[in-house]
Structure formats: structure tokens, C-alpha cells
C-alpha positions in Angstrom: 87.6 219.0 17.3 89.4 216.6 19.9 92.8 216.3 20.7 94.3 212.7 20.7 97.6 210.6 20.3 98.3 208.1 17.7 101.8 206.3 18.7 102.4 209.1 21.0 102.2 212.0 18.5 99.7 214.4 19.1 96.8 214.9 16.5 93.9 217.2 16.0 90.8 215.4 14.9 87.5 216.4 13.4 84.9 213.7 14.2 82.7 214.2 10.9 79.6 211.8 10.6 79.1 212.7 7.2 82.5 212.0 5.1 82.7 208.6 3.7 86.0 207.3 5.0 88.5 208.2 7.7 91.3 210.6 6.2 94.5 211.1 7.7 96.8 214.4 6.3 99.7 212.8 4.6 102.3 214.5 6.4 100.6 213.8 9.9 101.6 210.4 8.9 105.2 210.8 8.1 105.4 212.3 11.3 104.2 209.2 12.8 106.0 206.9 10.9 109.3 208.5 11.4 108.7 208.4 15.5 107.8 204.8 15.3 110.0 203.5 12.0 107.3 201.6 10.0 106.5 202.0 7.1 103.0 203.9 6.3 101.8 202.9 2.7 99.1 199.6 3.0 97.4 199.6 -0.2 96.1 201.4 -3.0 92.8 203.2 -2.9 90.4 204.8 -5.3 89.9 208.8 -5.9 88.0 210.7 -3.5 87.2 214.3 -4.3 85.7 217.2 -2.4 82.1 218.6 -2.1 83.0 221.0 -4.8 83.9 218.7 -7.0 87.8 219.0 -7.0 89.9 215.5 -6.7 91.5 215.2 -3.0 95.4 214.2 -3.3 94.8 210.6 -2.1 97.7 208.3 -1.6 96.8 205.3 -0.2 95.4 203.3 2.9 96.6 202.2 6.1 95.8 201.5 10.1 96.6 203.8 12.9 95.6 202.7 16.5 94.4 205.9 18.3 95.3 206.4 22.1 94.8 203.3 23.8 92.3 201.8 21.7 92.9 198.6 20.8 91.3 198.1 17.1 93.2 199.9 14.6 91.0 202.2 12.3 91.8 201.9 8.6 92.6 206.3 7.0 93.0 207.0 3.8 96.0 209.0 3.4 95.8 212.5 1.4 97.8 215.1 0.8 97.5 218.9 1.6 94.4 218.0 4.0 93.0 220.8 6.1 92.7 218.4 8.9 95.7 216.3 10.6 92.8 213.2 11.3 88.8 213.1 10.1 87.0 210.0 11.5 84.0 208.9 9.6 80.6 207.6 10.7 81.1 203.5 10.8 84.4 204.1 12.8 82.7 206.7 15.2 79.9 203.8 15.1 82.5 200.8 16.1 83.4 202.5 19.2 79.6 203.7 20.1 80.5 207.1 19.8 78.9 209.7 21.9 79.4 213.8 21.7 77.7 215.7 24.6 77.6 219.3 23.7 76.7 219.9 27.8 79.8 218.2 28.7 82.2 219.6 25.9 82.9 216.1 25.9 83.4 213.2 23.1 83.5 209.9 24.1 84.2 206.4 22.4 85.3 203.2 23.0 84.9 203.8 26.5 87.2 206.3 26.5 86.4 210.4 27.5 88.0 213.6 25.4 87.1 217.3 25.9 85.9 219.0 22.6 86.6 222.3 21.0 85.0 224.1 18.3 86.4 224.2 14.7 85.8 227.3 12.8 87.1 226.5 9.8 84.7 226.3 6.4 85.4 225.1 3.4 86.1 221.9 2.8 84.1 218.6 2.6 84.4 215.4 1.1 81.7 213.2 -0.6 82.5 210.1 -2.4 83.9 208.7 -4.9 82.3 210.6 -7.9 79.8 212.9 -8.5 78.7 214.2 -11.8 79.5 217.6 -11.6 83.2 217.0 -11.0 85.3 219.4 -12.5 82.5 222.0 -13.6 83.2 225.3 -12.6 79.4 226.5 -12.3 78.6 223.7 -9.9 81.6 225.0 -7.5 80.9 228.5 -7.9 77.1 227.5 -7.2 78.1 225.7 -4.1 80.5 228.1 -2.8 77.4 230.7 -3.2 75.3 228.6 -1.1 78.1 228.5 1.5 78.6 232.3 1.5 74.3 233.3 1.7 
């Protein structure tokens, strides 16, 4: 996990190379959006729903410039996430992303952030659909796996 800014509020993000898009947590946002007045909704997205199988609370898309990075990073906005800010693989890719584990130290865009570890479990997203959304023995085989 790394601590950042985005507009000058502080956020905790998880740099995860294995969800599919950028999600920022809904209120995180509002936060944001209140500090700087603008509005937060860009467009309209498609579901996305967790490893389990259980639809995420998606609201919509929009930009959010991190720090003093200049590119703005597109997040999908969603409700009730665990995490105020994930960033996905092609984003951590853009800015040549680099995590050194020696160091404690992320690094992207040319630009230097001490790390710390998360230890929380439970919660992953995949993409847009997989067959076994919804079914309870695919969740409770999953959750089996996480727990052996």
C-alpha cells in the first residue's frame, strides 16, 4: 500500500497488477469533489464483480490526477470498496512502474513513495463476467481455497 494525494486529499492506494481497471471508493471521491467543487460522474460504465462472483457497486467513470503527475488516470467509481484507490496494471505500466521490496519503495512516473504492507484478504475483482456469478458453491469453493 502507498500513501498519495489526489487534489490535495490524502488517499491509500493498493497498486494491484492483477485487477482489470483502476477503482476508486465512491465516497473517497465525494471527498475530493467537495474540496475541489467539480463534479465527479464522467460516464457510464459496465458491471464489474468480484472474484467470488458477487457484482461490485459500480457507479461510473472518471479522471483523477494523482500527486503531481500530469496525465490523469481514468477510476471506475464503486461503492462500499475496501480500498480508497486500486491502480491496475496498464496505468502502473504508463508510468513504468517499479516496486522494490529492498527499498520499501514504489516508484512511477518518475516519482518515489515508501510502501507498507496490506493485510487485508478478501476481496478481488476480475472482469466483467464470469460464469459462475451468483452461485453459491463456486464462492463457498473459493473462499475454501483462501482459508487452506
Amino acid at each position: 500500500m502507498v500513501n498519495m494525494t489526489i487534489s490535495g486529499t490524502k488517499v491509500t492506494v493498493l497498486v494491484d497488477t492483477g485487477v482489470p481497471r483502476s477503482l476508486l471508493r465512491l465516497e473517497t471521491l465525494r471527498r475530493i469533489a467537495n474540496c475541489i467543487h467539480r463534479p465527479f460522474l464522467l460516464r457510464e460504465t459496465g458491471p464489474l464483480q468480484s472474484v467470488c462472483g458477487s457484482l461490485l457497486d459500480v457507479r461510473s467513470i472518471t479522471e483523477v490526477r494523482i500527486d503531481s503527475i500530469k496525465r490523469p488516470i481514468e477510476v471506475v467509481m464503486v461503492n462500499d470498496l475496501p480500498h480508497e484507490l486500486i491502480l491496475e496494471e496498464d496505468v502502473l505500466r504508463a508510468g513504468n512502474s517499479v516496486i522494490s521490496f529492498r527499498e520499501r519503495e514504489f516508484s512511477w512516473y518518475g516519482k518515489s513513495w515508501p510502501i507498507r504492507q496490506c493485510n487485508y484478504l478478501g476481496f478481488a475483482v476480475v472482469g466483467p463476467v464470469l460464469p459462475a456469478t451468483g452461485k453459491r458453491s463456486f464462492e463457498r469453493l473459493f473462499m475454501t481455497a483462501l482459508t487452506d
